[in-house]
C-alpha positions as a printed NumPy array, in Angstrom:
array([[ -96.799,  159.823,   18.171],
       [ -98.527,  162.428,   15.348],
       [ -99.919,  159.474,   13.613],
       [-102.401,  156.607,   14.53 ],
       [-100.155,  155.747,   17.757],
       [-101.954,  158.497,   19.368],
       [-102.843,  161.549,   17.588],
       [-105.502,  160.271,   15.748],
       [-107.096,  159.096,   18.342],
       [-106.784,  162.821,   20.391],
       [-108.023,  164.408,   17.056],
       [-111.042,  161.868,   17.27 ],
       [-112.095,  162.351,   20.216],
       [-111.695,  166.317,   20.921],
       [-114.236,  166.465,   17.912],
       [-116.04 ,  163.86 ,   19.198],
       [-116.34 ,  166.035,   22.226],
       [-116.927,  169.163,   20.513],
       [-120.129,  167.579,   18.622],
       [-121.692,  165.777,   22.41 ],
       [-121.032,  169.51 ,   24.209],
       [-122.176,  171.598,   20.742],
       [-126.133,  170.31 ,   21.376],
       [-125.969,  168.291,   18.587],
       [-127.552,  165.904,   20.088],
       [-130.562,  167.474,   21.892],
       [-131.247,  168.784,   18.413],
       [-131.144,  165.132,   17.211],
       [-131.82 ,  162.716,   19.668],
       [-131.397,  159.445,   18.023],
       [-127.971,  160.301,   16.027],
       [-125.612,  157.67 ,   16.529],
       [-121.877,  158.522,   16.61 ],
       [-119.48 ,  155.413,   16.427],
       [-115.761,  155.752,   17.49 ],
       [-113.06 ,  153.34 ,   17.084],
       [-110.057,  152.443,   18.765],
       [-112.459,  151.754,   22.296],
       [-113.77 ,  155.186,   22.078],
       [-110.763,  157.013,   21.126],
       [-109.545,  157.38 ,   25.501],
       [-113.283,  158.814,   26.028],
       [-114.547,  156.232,   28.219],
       [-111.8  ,  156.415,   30.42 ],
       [-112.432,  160.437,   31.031],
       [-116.27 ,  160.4  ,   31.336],
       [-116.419,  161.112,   34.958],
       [-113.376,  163.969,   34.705],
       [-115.088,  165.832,   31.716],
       [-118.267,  165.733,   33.533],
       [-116.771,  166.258,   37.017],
       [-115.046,  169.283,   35.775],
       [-117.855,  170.975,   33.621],
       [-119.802,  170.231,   37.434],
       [-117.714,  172.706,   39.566],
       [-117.492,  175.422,   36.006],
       [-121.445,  176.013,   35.603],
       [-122.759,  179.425,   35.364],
       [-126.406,  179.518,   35.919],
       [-126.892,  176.103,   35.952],
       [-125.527,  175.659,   32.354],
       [-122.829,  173.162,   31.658],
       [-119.984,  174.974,   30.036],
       [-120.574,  173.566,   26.908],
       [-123.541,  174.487,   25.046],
       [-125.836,  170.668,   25.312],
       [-128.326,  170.067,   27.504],
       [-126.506,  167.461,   29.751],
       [-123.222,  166.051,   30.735],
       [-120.954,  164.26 ,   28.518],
       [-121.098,  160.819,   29.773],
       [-125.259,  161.091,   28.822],
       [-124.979,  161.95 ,   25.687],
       [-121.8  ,  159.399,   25.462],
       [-123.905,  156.561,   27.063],
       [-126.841,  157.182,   24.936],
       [-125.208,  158.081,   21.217],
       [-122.191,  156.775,   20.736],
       [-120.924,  153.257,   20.121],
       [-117.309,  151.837,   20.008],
       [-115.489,  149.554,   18.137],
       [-112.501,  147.331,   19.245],
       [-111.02 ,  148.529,   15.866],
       [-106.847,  148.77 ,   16.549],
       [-107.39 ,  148.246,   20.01 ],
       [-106.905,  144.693,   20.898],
       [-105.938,  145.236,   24.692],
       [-108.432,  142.723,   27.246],
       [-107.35 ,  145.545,   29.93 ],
       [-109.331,  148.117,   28.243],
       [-111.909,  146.017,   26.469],
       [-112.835,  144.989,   30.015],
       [-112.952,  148.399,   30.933],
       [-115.26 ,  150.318,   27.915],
       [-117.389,  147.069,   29.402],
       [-117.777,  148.181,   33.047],
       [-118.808,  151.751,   31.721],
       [-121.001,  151.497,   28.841],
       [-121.719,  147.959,   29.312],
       [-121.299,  145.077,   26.542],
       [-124.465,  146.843,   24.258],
       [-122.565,  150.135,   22.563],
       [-119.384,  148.12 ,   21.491],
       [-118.858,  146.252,   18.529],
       [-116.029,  144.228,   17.345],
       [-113.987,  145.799,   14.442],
       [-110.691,  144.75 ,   12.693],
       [-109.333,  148.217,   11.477],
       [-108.011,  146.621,    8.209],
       [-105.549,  147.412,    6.272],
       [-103.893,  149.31 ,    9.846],
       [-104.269,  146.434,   11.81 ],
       [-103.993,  142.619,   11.222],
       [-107.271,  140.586,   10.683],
       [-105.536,  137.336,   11.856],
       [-104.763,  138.748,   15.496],
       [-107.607,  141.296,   15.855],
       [-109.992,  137.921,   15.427],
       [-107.874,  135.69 ,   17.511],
       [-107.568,  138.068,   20.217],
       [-111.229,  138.491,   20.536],
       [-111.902,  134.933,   20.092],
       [-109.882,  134.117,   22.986],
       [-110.926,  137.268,   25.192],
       [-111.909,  136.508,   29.285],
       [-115.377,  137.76 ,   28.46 ],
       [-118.898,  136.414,   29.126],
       [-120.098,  134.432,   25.535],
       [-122.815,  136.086,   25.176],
       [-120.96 ,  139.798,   25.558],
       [-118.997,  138.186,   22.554],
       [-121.831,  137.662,   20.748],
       [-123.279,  141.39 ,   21.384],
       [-119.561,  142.931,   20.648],
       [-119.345,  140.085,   17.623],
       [-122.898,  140.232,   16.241],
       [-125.758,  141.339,   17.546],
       [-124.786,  145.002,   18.59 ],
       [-124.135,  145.532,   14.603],
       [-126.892,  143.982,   13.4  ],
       [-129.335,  146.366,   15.683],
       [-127.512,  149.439,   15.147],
       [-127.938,  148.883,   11.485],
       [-131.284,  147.143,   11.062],
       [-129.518,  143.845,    9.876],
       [-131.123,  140.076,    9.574],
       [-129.669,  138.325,   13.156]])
């Protein structure tokens, strides 16, 4: 449970955390984070990080040291890959909170296997043209690519 079956993906995301709550990204506004694995659990613990730094301010700071909650800087910086994470359950979900535009599809070669990772998304329950954002178009953006 160390390894990538879930410690990585703790690891990941408690620095992931640390660099959204360290003002990193009031310093640098248009930094762009991406995290695999559907956000490394994040997604799924917007509301309770930012629910709990709520009821913990001090002069109207957040506990950690950025500007505003988690889920802003989460919604606004980071993007997440399907990478190693071929579950419909919680693609659907990272959907309904950030919305089809931050994800991208990923493989997580040589960890996971090409064959299903592609076949899987192929054959998700998702709108077409959210598979072509996740598939395509999200990347190319991000990364000032030819569509």
């Amino acid at each position: 449970m160390l390894g990538a079956a879930w410690g990585f993906a703790q690891e990941t995301s408690v620095h992931a955390l640390r660099l959204m709550g360290s003002g990193l990204f009031d310093r640098h506004p248009e930094l762009q984070l991406i995290l695999g694995h559907l956000g490394e659990n994040l997604p799924y613990g917007l509301w309770r990080i930012d629910n709990c730094n709520a009821w913990r301010r001090t002069s109207d700071e957040y506990m950690h040291h950025g500007a505003k909650p988690i889920a802003e800087y989460f919604n606004k910086n980071v993007w997440i890959t399907t990478s190693g994470n071929f579950s419909t359950q919680s693609l659907q979900a990272a959907m309904a909170i950030l919305g089809a535009d931050r994800i991208m599809f990923s493989a997580d070669w040589p960890f996971e296997d090409l064959q299903q990772a592609s076949e899987w998304f192929d054959n998700a329950p998702i709108a077409e043209l959210d598979r072509t954002k996740i598939g395509r178009t999200n990347a190319c953006g991000l990364f000032n690519l030819a569509a």
